[in-house]
C-alpha positions as CSV (number, residue, x, y, z in Angstrom):
1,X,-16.5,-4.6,2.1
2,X,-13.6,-6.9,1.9
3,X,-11.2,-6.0,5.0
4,X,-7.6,-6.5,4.5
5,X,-6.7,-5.9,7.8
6,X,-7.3,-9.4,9.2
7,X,-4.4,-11.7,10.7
8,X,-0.6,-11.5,9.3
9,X,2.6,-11.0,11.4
10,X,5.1,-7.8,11.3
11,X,8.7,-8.3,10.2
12,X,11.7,-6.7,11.4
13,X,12.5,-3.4,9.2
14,X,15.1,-1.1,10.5
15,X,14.0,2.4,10.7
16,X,16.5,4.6,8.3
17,X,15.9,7.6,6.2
18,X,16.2,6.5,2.6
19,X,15.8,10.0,1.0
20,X,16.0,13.5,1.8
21,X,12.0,14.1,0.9
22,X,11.5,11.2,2.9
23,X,10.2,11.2,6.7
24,X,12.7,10.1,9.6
25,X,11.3,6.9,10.9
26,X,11.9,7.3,14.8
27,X,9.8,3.4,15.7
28,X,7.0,4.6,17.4
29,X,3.7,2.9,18.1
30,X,2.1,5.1,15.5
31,X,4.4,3.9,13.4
32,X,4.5,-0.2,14.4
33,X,0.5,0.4,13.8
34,X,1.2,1.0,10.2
35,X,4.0,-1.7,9.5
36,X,1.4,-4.1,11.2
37,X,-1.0,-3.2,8.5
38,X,0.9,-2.5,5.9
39,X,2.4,-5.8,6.1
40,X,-1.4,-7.8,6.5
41,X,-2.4,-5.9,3.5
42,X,0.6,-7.0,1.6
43,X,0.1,-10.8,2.8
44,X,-3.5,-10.3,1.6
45,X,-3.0,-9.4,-2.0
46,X,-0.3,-12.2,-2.6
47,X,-3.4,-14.6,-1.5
48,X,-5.0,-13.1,-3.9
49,X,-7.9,-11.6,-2.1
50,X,-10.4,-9.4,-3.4
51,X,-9.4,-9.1,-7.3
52,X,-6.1,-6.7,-6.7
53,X,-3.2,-8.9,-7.4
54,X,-5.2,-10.0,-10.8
55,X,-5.5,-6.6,-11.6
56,X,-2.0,-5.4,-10.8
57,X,-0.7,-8.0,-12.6
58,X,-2.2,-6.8,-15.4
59,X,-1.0,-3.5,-15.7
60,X,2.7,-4.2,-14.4
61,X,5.2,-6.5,-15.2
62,X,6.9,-7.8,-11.4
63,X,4.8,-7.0,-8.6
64,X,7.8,-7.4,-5.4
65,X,5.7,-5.3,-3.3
66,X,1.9,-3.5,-2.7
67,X,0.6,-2.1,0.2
68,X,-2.9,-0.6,0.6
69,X,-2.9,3.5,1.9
70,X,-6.5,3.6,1.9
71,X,-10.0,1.7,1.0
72,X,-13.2,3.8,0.3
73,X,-16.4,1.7,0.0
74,X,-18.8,3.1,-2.5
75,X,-21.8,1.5,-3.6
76,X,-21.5,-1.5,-5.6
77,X,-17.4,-1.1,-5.9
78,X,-14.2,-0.4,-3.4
79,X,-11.6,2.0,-4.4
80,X,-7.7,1.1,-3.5
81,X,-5.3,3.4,-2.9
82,X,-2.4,1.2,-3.3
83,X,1.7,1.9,-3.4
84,X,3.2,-0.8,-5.7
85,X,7.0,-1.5,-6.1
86,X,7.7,1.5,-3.8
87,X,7.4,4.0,-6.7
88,X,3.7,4.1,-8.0
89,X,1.0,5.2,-6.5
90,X,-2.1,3.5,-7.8
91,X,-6.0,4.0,-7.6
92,X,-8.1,0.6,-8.3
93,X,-12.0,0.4,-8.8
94,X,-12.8,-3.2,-8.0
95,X,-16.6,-3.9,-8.2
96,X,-18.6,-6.0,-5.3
97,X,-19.7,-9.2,-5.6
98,X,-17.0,-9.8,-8.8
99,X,-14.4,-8.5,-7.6
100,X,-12.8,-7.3,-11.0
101,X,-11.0,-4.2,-12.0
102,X,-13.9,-1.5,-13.2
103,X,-11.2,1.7,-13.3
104,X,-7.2,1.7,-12.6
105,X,-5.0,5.1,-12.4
106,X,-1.7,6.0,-11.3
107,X,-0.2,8.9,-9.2
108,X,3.5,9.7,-9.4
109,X,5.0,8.9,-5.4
110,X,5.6,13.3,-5.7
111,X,2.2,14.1,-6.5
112,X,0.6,11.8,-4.0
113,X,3.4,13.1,-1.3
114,X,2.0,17.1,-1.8
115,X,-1.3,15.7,-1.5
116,X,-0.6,14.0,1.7
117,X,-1.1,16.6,4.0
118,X,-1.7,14.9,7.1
119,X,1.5,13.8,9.4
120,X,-0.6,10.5,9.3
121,X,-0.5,9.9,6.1
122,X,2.8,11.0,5.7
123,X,4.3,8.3,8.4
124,X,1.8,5.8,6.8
125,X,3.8,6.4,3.5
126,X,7.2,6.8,4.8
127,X,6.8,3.1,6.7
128,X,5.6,1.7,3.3
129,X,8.5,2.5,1.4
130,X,10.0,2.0,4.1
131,X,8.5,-1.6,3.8
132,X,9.3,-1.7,0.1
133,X,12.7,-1.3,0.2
134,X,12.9,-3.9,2.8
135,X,11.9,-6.3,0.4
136,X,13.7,-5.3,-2.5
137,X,17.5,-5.5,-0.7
138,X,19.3,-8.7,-2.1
């Protein structure tokens, strides 16, 4: 399995509350965890690694942000759970050795909120558009 988690440097972000469904971002460790990885993951798809930035590009028009929420292996493929441009949550199939898009659906950011029951996936999302929005400010 391709690991995205390898090398890349955090940013400064301020933590702010950027919507009432949103978490409060407080800074804590938990939290400096995920902008760490958040951030490599981002760094890894510009590179191009593994297939995803080809196959975001080809179902949206400006990619200014992605950042992997999850990776399952499965046999012959990896599965993405991926939160592009801070509003779309996307699910990507990329096969192993190829490393090209088998299957690509989206999520709308409320659906995938509900289904993020977990206080850890909820941080983990509220850092990544947290993230997002970082790099969208002029």
């Amino acid at each position: 399995m391709w690991n995205f988690f390898n090398g890349g440097e955090l940013g400064q972000s301020d933590h702010r509350n950027s919507g009432t469904d949103q978490m409060r971002l407080s800074g804590s460790i938990t939290e400096k965890g995920y902008y760490d990885q958040l951030t490599r993951s981002w760094e890894s798809i510009k590179a191009g690694n593994g297939g995803i930035m080809k196959a975001l590009e080809s179902h949206f028009h400006e990619i200014t942000s992605a950042f992997v929420l999850g990776c399952t292996p499965e046999q012959s493929e990896d599965i993405y759970t991926i939160l592009v441009n801070g509003q779309d949550i996307v699910t990507i199939e990329i096969s192993r050795p190829e490393r090209i898009e088998v299957s690509f659906s989206t999520t709308s950011l409320r659906d995938y909120r509900r289904q993020a029951k977990s206080r850890q996936r909820s941080i983990q999302l509220a850092v990544a558009l947290d993230l997002s929005k970082s790099l969208t400010r002029p």
